[in-house]
ZASE-346096 format. One line per field, with one value per residue: x, y, z of N, C-alpha, C, O in turn; residue in one letter. Coordinates in Angstrom, 2 decimals, decimal comma. Example, Ala and Ser with C-alpha at 12.3 -4.5 7.8 and 13.67 -1.06 7.14 Angstrom:
2
n.X <- c(13,19/12,85) .
n.Y <- c(-5,69/-2,25) .
n.Z <- c(7,80/7,08) .
ca.X <- c(12,30/13,67) .
ca.Y <- c(-4,50/-1,06) .
ca.Z <- c(7,80/7,14) .
c.X <- c(13,20/12,90) .
c.Y <- c(-3,30/0,03) .
c.Z <- c(7,80/7,87) .
o.X <- c(14,24/13,41) .
o.Y <- c(-3,32/1,14) .
o.Z <- c(8,46/8,04) .
type <- c(a/s) .
END
This chain:
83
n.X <- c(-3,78/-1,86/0,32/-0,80/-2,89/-2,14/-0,86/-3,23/-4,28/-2,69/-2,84/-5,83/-5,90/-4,30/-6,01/-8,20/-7,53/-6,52/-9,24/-9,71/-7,96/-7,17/-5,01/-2,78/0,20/-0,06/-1,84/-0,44/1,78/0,23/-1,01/1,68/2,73/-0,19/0,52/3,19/2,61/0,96/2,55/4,32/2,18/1,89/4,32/4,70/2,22/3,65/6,02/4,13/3,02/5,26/6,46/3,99/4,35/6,61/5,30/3,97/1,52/0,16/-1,52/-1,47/-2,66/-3,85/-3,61/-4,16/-1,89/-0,65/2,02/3,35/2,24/2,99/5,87/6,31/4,50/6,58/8,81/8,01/7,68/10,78/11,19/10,53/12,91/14,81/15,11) .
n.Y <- c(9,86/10,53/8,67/6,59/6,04/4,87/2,40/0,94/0,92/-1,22/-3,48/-3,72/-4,93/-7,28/-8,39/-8,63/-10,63/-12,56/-13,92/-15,08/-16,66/-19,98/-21,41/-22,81/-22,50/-20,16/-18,36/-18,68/-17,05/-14,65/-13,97/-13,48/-11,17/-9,46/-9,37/-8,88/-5,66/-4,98/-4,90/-2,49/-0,44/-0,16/0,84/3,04/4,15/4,41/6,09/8,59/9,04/9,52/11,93/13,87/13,45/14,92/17,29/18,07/17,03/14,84/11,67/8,98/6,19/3,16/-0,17/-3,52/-6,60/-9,13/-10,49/-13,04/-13,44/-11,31/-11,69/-14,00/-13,47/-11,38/-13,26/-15,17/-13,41/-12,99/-15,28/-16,06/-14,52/-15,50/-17,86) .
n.Z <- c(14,70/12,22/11,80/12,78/10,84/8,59/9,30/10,37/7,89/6,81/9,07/8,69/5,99/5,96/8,22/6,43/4,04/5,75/6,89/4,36/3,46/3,45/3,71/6,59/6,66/5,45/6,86/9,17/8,87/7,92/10,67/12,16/11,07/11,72/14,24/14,44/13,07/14,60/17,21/16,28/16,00/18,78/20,05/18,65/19,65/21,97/21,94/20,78/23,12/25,17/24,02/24,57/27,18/28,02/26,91/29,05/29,14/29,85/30,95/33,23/33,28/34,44/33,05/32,55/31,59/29,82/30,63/30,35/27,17/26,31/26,06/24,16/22,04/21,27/20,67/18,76/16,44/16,33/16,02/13,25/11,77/12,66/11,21) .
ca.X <- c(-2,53/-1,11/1,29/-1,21/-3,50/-1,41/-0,72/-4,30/-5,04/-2,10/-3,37/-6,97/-5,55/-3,81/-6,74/-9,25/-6,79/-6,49/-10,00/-10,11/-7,35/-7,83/-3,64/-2,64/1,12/-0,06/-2,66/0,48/2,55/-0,04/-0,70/2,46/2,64/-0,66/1,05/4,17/1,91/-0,04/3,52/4,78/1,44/2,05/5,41/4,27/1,26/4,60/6,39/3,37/2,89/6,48/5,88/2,82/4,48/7,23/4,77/3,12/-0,17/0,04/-2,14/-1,11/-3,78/-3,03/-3,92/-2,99/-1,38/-0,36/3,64/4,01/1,82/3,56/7,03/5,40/4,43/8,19/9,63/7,07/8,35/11,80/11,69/10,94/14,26/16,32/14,85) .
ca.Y <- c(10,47/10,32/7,66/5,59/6,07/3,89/1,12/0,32/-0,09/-2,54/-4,08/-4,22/-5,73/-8,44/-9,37/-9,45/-11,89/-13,66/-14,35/-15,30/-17,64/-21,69/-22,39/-22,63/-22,02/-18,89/-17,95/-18,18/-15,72/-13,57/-13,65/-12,69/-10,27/-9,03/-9,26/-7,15/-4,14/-4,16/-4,14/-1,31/0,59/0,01/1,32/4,30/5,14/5,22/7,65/9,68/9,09/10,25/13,39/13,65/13,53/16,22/18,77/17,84/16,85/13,40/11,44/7,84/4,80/1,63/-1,03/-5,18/-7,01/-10,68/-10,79/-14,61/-13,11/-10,26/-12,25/-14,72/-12,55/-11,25/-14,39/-15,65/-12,77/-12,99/-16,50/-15,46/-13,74/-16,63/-19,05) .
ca.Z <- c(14,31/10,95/11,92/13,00/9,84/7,42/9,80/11,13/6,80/6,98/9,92/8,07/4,69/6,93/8,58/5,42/3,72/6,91/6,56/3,12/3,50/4,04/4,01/7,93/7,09/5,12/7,60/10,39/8,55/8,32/11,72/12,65/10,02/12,16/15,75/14,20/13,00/16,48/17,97/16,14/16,83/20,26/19,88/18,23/20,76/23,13/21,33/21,29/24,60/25,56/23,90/25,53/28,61/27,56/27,10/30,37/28,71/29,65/32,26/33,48/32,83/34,24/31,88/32,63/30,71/30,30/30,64/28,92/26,22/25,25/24,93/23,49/20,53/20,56/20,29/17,37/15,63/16,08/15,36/11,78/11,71/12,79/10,29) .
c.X <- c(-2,12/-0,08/0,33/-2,23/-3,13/-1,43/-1,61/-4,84/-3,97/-2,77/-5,18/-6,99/-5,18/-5,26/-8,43/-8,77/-6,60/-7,95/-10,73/-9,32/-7,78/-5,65/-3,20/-1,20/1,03/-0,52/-1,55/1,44/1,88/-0,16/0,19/2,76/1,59/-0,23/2,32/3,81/1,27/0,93/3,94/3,53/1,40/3,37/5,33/3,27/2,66/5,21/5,78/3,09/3,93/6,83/5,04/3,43/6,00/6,61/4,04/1,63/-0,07/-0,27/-1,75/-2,55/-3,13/-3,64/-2,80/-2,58/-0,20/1,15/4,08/3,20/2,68/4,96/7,09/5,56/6,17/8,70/8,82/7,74/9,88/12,10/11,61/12,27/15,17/16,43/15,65) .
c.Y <- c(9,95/9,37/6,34/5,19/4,47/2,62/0,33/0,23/-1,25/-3,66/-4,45/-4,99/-6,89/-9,36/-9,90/-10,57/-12,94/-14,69/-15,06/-16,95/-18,75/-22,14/-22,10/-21,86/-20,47/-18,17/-17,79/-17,46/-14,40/-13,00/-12,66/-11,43/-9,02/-8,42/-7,90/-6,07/-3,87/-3,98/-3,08/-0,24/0,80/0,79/3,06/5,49/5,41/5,92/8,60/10,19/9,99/11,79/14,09/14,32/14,47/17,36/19,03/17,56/15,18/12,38/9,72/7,34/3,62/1,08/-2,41/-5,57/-8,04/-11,16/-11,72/-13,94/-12,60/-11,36/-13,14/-14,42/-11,76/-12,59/-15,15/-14,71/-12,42/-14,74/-16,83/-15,35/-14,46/-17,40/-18,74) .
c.Z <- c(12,94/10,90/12,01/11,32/9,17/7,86/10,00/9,40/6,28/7,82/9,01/6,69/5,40/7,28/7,71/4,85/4,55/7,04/5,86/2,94/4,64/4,31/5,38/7,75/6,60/6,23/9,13/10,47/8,55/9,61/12,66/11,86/11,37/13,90/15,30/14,33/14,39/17,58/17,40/16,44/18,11/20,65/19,33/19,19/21,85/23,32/21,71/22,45/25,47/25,03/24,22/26,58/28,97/27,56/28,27/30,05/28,97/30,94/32,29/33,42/33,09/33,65/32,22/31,37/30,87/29,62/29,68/27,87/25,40/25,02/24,26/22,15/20,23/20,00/18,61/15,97/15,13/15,48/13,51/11,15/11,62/12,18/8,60) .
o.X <- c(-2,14/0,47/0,60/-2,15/-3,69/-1,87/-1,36/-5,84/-4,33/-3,21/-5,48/-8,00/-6,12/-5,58/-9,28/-9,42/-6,51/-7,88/-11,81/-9,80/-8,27/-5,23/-3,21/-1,05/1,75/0,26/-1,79/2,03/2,39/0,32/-0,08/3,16/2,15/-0,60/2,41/4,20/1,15/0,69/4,02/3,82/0,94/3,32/5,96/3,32/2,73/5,33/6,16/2,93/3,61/7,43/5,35/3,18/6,37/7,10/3,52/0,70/-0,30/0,56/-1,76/-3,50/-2,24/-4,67/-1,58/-2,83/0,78/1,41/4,77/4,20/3,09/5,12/8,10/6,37/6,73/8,93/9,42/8,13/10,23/12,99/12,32/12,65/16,14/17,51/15,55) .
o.Y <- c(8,73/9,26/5,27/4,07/3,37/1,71/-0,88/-0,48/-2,10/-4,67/-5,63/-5,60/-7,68/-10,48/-10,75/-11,59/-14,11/-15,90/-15,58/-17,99/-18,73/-23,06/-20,87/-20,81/-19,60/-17,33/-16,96/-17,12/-13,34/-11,90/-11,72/-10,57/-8,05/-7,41/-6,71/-5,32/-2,83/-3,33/-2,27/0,78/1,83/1,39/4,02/6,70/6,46/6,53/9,42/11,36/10,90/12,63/15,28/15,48/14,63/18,37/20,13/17,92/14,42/12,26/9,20/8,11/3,08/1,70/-2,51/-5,02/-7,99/-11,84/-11,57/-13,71/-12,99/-11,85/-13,20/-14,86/-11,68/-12,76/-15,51/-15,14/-11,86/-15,17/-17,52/-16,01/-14,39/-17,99/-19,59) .
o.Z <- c(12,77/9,81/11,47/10,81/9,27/7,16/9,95/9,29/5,46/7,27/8,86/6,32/5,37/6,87/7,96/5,03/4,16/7,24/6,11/2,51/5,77/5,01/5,53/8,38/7,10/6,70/10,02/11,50/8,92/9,89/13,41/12,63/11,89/14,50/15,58/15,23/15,04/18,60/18,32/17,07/18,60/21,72/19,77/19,41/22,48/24,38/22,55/22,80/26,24/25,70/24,16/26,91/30,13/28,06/28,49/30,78/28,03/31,84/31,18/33,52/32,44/33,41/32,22/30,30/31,61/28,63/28,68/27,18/24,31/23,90/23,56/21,32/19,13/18,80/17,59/14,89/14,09/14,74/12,78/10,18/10,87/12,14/7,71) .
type <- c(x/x/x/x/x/x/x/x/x/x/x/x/x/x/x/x/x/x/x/x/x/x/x/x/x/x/x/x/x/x/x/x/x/x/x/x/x/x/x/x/x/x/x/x/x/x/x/x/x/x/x/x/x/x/x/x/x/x/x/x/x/x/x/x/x/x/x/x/x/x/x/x/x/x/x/x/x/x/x/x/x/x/x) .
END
């Protein structure tokens, strides 16, 4: 999708520099930098999803997924915010 396009060559600039880089506190901004963009693509596939499931084209998939993780990665990112 055209939404996703743009984000996944954010998400790939992120993680060549991530690579390149030796500084840890840089390398833990990008990080989160990287966790943001893969939450807003996740955010975005749900959109799509919810339109999806408006036009009736839209089939359920369960898929796990590790609770302390995800707020985890919220909180990392909001702790940005508060600093």
């Amino acid at each position: 999708h055209e939404l996703r396009t743009p984000l996944n060559g954010v998400l790939g600039v992120f993680s060549l520099i991530n690579q390149q880089q030796e500084s840890e506190p840089f390398k833990a901004l990008l990080n989160t930098g990287i966790t943001a963009a893969r939450l807003l693509m996740a955010y975005i596939s749900d959109l799509l999803d919810f339109f999806s499931l408006r036009e009736n084209s839209f089939s359920v998939v369960p898929a796990p997924f590790n609770l302390f993780t995800s707020v985890q990665r919220c909180v990392n990112i909001m702790e940005l915010c508060a600093k």
